[in-house]
C-alpha positions as CSV (number, residue, x, y, z in Angstrom):
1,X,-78.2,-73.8,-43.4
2,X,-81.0,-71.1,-44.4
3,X,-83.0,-68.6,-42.4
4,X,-86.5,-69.8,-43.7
5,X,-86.5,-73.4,-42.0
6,X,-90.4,-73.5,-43.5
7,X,-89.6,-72.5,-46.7
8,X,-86.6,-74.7,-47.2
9,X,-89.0,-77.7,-45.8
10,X,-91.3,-77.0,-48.6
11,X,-88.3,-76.8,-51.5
12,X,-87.5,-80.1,-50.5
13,X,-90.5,-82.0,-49.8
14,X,-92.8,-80.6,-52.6
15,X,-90.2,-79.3,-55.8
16,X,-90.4,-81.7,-58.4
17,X,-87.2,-80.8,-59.4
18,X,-85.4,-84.5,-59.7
19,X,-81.9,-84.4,-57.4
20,X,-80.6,-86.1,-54.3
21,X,-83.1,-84.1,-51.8
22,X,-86.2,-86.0,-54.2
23,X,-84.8,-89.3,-53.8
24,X,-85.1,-89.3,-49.9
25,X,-88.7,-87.4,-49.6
26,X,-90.3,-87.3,-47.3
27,X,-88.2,-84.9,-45.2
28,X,-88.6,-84.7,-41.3
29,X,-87.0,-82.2,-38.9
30,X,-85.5,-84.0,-36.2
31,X,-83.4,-81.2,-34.6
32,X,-83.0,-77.2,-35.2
33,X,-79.7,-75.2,-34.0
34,X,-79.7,-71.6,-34.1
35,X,-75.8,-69.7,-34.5
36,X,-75.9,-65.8,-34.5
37,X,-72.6,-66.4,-36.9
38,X,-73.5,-67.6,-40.4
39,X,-69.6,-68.5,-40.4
40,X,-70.3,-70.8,-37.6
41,X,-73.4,-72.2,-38.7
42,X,-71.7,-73.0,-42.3
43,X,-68.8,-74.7,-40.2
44,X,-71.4,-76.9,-38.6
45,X,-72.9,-77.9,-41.3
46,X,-69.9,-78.5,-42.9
47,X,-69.1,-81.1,-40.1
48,X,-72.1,-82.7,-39.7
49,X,-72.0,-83.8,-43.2
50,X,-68.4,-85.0,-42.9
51,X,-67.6,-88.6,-42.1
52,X,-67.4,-87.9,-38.4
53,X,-70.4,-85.4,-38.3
54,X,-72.5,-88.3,-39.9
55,X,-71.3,-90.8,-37.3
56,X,-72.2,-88.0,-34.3
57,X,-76.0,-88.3,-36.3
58,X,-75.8,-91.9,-35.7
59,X,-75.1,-92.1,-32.4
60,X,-76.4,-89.0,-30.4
61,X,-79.3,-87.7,-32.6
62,X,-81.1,-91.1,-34.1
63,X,-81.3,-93.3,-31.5
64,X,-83.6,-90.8,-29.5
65,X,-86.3,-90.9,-32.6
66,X,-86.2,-94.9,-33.2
């Protein structure tokens, strides 16, 4: 979650800071949801990196980009 999506892009793409964002560079945006709640946008994210958030990933977002 953040309010800079450019920003955050940069942190994790160009810090040289070693950690698990490093290991998977380069990063790519794939999809962008907007929540005027930050308490709803923290739940989201909260599931989408859950087991069953992950799976969701799998199957609805990925196969569009392959």
């Amino acid at each position: 979650m953040t309010a800079d999506l450019i920003t955050r892009f940069k942190f994790h793409n160009i810090k040289a800071i070693k950690g698990f964002t490093t290991r998977f560079r380069p990063w790519y945006c794939i999809l962008v949801e907007n929540y005027h709640s930050k308490n709803i946008a923290l739940n989201r994210e909260k599931f989408l990196k859950s087991g069953n958030g992950r799976q969701w990933i799998r199957n609805t977002i990925l196969p569009i980009y392959k």
